[in-house]
Phi, psi and omega in degrees: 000157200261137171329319174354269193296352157305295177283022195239286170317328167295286173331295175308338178264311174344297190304292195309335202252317199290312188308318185284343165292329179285307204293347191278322190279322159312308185280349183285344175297294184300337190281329198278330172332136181262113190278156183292128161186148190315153168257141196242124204290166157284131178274160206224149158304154156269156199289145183306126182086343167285155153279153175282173194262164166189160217199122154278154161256156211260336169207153159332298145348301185259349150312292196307291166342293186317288210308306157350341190234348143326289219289303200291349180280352177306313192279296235281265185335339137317314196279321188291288188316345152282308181320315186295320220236348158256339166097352194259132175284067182271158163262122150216181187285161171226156174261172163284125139282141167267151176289144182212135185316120156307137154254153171241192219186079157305173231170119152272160179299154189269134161293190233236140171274147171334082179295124172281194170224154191199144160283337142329092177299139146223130157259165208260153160339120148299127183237165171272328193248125179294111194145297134308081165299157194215147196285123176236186167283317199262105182213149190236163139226211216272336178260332183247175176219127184247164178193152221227117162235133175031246203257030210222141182256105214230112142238165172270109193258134223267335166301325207242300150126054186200159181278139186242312170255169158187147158256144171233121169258175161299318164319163176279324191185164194265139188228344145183196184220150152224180206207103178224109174093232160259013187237146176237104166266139193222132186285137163202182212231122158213176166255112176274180164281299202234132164244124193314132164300138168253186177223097200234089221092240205198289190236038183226087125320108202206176198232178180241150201279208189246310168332126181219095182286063233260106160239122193267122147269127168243131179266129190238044156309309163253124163296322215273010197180092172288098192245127137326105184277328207169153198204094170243133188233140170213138186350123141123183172256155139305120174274309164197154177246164164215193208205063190252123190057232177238022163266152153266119183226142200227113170256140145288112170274097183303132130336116140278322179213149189212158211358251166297299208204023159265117147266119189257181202218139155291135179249171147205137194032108208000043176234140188284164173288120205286166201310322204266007163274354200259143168223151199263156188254342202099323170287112187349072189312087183265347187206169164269157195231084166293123151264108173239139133260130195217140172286096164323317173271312203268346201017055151271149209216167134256168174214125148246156154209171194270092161281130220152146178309143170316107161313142175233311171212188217215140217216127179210107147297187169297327205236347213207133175223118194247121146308095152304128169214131177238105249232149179226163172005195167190174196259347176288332177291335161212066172259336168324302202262345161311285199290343159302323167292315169287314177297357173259020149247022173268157170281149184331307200278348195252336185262353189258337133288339168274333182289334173306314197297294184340282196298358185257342196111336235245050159307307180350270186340296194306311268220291183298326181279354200265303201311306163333273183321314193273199248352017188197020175232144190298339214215073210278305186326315174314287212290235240296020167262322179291304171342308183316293180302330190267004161302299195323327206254021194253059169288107171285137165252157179264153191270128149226136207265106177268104162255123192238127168252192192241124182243134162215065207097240176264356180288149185208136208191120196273162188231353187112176181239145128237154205258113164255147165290135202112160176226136227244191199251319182182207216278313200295355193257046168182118172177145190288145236208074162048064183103346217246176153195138187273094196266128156234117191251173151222121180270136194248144181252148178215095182293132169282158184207156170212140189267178180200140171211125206257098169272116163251109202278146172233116205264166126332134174252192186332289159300352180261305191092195165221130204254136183227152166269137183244121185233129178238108188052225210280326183253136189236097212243139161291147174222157172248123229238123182296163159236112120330109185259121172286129192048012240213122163290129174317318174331301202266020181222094012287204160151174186248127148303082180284113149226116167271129158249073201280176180202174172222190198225140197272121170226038143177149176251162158201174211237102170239182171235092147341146199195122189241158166244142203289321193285329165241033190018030173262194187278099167249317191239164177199153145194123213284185194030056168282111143061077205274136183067013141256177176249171169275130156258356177211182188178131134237131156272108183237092181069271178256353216243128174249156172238137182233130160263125160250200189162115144235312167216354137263193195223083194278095152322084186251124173252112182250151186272116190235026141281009132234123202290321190297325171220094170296169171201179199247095159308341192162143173220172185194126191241135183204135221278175201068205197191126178259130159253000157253130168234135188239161200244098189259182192261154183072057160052098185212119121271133186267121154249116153281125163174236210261157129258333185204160198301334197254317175206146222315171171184102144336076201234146168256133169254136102004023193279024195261356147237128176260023180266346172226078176286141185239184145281167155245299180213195176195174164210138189252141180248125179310163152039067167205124181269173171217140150323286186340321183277007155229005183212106192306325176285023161261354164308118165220134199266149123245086174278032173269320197247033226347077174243155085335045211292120183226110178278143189230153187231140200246121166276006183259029174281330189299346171259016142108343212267170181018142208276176188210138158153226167258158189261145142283088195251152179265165189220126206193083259336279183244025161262145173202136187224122198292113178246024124212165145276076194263145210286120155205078187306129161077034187281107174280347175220162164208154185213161211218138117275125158052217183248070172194135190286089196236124176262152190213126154247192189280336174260342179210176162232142174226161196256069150310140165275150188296293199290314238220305149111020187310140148302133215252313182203181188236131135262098186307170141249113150193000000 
């Protein structure tokens, strides 16, 4: 090899060892330091039953202050999530919730909604509140049948059996529909590219989201000429809507703050939402909660939002509209209780200064001065083995978060918040109960745990070097080459590197129920441990009694008697195999469960609830290799209680080789009977619904026609 290159290469590794040493010990310098910055409190959950504080707000001005303080806990958190997944002891800030007054809110009752009349039997959307509509693909009355592909409105005259009419929007895709009366309303989604600056004021700037939630009133009075009323559009995806009398109120989840440093402002039809419409919760504001309402006959409309942690699901009475949110650990709870857990092994002046930073907020501090200590005790891997055990003994549970407004028309007016342990499965695992409203959760406990590794650093000192070869033609001499450290604090040479890493483990689950009283939002009755290491899969309230389904390897029924709201109980339960993920309500103290027998395959079951201190199966039915829509979306469901039937759409996974048919099932029903009387073949049909006495299943491409009774095919309706 030429000396050369020897000494080109000595040189390059030389280069390779020092720099990554110098830059590894600079930054562990940088990380421990403590940088100067305001101290800002850590924001906290609230304890299960408190209300949240809420406020409007009075200027622009003071979003941009909240969301500000969104946005820098945004960065912090960022700033952990590097700390977690790099093992570097960086510090940081938290921002302050400020404390904000409570207002309350009377309500006179709402009316009762609005039934239309129709000569005609139709059925309706399966709703959870008889009354209230909930936004589908599918909706009828006695002359149209309207229906949603993409972008596409298809109606269908229910006389003539052909598509007669279509709407087409500009949105990417249709997300539902209601139908009251001659006016049609359609939900749809879109996306910008880029998002528009507002000017807001003299010194307020803020942007508008990329996200559009659009609502089309169309009057389909002639189907055959569709005319378009209005078009309102406002910030965020749909979370969900509802339909009572002849408002539509429809929420959105809005973005508040986005990346480094965009603040966003809620709009509706590209104008922001003025200040004293937005109201604050008390909560981290991470989205806006857009709320519209609009009268569908006058299409006079309102907006309010929420500023509050992200909805997931949407809950509505006559009277009342509840906003769900559900929250799990976060990573500040848990470098919080690292540190908290280590200061009760601290000596008095050292654990009595990190609680101080802790109750002011100052993780940062707290975080560094704890870092400090174990970096100065002879034997830190010990002090962080006790840190360990005494983490063990730390469980967090997750929150679901209740914001409950006031609806009166078009008035919407916030009422508070409560906080429960748990998370809840989906709408029907909430509802209101004679002053009262029932949450059923499943609470996941999740021990903290923590890793650790103790780095002891020794630098080269001056005087030793680096010994290299030097080479010229033939002849070749060692030489000793100094290392220079640059910047690099004496503190740390030597010295020890502490990087914690916690984390946590899901290590038990349980079931409770809740019972809120509407008038002072708090906690009055509760009750823990249901089916302790399974979760709920299903929930109905049927007069004083909720039924709860769980599931781990059985199908536990548990029926609680909640006619003392203060003190619920468990009347009776039944285990029995599989897992119903719908539960529907029949006549002669009867319940229907949809869901598994198994991973494969659908199951039918009729309960028996009429003591429910003995709930029985009376029977089922199992359909092999076969899934349904129903089990994650309750409006594919359809009751016809004249002819006892039932409608469920099902998917066969062996239809696709031809050997069975796919589409909807029929069941009969019948005081303890339940019977399957056909499969009728509609490939990739998701709903079915009834006018008069004929059967019409809709898929994307087509509708087909039954007769009810006899269930002959009648006709094909293309959609196009």
């Amino acid at each position: 090899m030429d000396r050369r290159l020897v000494l080109f290469v000595s040189i390059a590794l030389l280069t390779g060892v020092v720099i990554p040493i110098a830059a590894y010990l600079a930054f562990n310098v940088l990380a421990q330091m403590n940088v100067t910055t305001r101290i800002l409190p850590v924001p906290t959950t609230p304890s299960p039953g408190e209300r949240g504080a809420e406020s409007e707000l009075s200027s622009y001005e003071e979003l941009v202050e909240l969301l500000s303080r969104t946005l820098n806990y945004k960065k912090h958190v960022a700033s952990l999530l590097r700390l977690y997944y790099t093992k570097a002891a960086v510090p940081v800030e938290l921002p302050a919730i400020t404390d904000i007054q409570v207002f309350g809110l009377t309500t006179s009752r709402a009316a009762q909604a609005l039934q239309e009349t129709a000569t005609t039997r139709v059925s309706w959307t399966n709703v959870q509140v008889a009354g209230i509509d909930e936004p589908d693909i599918v909706k009828a009355n006695e002359k149209i049948i309207a229906t949603a592909s993409s972008r596409e409105v298809f109606l269908v005259s229910v006389q003539g059996k052909k598509v007669v009419g279509k709407v087409v929007i500009e949105e990417s895709s249709i997300q539902g529909l209601f139908l009251r009366g001659n006016r049609l309303v359609i939900i749809a989604h879109s996306i910008e590219e880029t998002k528009m600056p507002l000017i807001l004021g003299t010194n307020v700037t803020m942007f508008a989201p990329c996200e559009y939630t659009s609502i089309y009133v169309v009057d389909v009075s002639d189907p055959e000429e569709p005319n378009p009323l209005t078009r309102i559009r406002i910030g965020g995806s749909l979370l969900s809507a509802r339909l009572l009398g002849e408002v539509v109120y429809v929420v959105a989840n809005q973005p508040a703050v986005e990346g480094e440093s965009e603040l966003l402002i809620p709009v509706v039809n590209a104008r922001a939402v003025s200040a004293e419409n937005i109201i604050i919760t008390g909560a981290l504001g991470e989205v806006y909660a857009n709320i519209l309402s609009i009268n569908v006959t006058g299409l006079e409309y309102a907006v309010r939002s929420v500023l509050m942690p992200a909805g997931s699901r949407l809950y509505m009475s006559y009277e009342k509209l509840y906003i769900i949110s559900s929250t799990q650990p976060s990573i500040v709870d848990l470098y919080r209780n690292v540190v908290e857990a280590a200061a009760r092994l601290l000596p008095l002046d050292v654990s009595g200064k990190i609680k101080v930073y802790v109750e002011g907020g100052d993780l940062t501090s707290a975080y560094s001065h704890l870092v400090e200590y174990i970096n100065g005790v002879d034997k830190p891997e010990e002090f962080l083995e006790k840190v360990r055990r005494e983490l063990e003994l730390v469980e967090l549970p997750d929150y679901t978060h209740i914001y409950v407004l006031g609806v009166r028309g078009l008035g919407i007016d916030y009422i508070g918040s409560v906080t429960v342990e748990g998370r809840v499965l989906d709408q029907f695992a909430i509802e209101e109960y004679d002053g009262y409203f029932v949450v059923a959760t499943t609470v996941n406990s999740y021990k903290v745990s923590l890793g650790y590794v103790v780095v002891t650093s020794q630098l080269p000192s001056v005087e030793q070097g680096a010994t290299i070869l030097i080479c010229r033609g033939t002849e070749c001499v060692d030489r000793t080459v100094p290392v220079r450290y640059v910047n690099v604090s004496s503190e740390v040479m030597p010295g020890k590197n502490i990087y914690m890493h916690p984390y946590v483990s899901v290590s038990d689950s349980d079931n409770r129920v809740y019972v809120v009283s509407l008038d002072s939002l708090t906690i009055r009755g509760v009750l823990k441990h249901l089916a302790s290491g399974e979760r709920i899969y299903a929930a109905r309230l049927i007069k004083n009694t909720l039924f709860l389904v769980t599931f781990r390897q059985v199908d536990p029924l548990f029926a609680i008697d909640l006619s003392n709201p203060e003190n619920p109980k468990v009347l009776g339960y039944l285990k029995i195999p599989g897992f119903s993920e719908y539960l529907h309500p029949l006549p002669g103290d009867t319940l229907l469960g949809v869901g598994r027998e198994d991973s494969s395959n659908l199951k039918i079951s009729l309960f028996d609830v009429k003591n429910p201190a003995n709930m029985s199966e009376v029977v089922k039915i199992v359909i092999n290799m076969a899934s349904s829509p129903a089990l994650q979306d309750h409006h594919a469901v359809t009751v016809d209680p004249d002819y006892n039937h039932v409608y469920i759409p099902i998917a066969l996974y062996r239809a696709m080789r031809g050997e069975e048919p796919t589409g909807i099932a029929v069941v009969y029903f019948e005081n303890s009977a339940l019977q399957l009387k056909a499969i009728l073949s509609h490939p990739g049909a998701t709903r079915a619904l009834y006018i008069g006495n004929e059967l019409y299943t809709v898929s994307s491409s087509s509708i087909r026609v039954f007769n009810v009774e006899s269930l002959e095919l009648i006709s094909e309706i293309p959609l196009k």
